[in-house]
C-alpha positions, 0 to 999 in steps of 0.5 A: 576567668577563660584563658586568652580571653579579656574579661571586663567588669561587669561594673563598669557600665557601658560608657567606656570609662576607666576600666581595667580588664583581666585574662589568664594566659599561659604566663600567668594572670595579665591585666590592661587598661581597657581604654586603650584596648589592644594597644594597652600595655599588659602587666603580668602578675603571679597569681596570689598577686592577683588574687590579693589585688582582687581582695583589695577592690573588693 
């Protein structure tokens, strides 16, 4: 994952639906809903949160 920049599922498809995107930023992993963009709240979580929510939806 590039720090700072939001990355989308390459899943998602193109339609915009109910998607989340990730970034890795200086306090560790964020995630957003991507419908909502810019104006999305961010959830920040430790990175072995992240990497075991990664292993769940896998």
């Amino acid at each position: 994952m590039t720090p700072g920049k939001w990355r989308k599922s390459s899943r998602s498809g193109g339609s915009g639906g109910s998607c989340v995107e990730a970034r890795l930023a200086a306090v560790g992993p964020q995630v957003r809903d991507s419908k909502l963009g810019d104006g999305s709240p961010i959830l920040t979580v430790s990175r072995s949160e992240f990497a075991a929510l990664i292993e769940l939806v896998k």
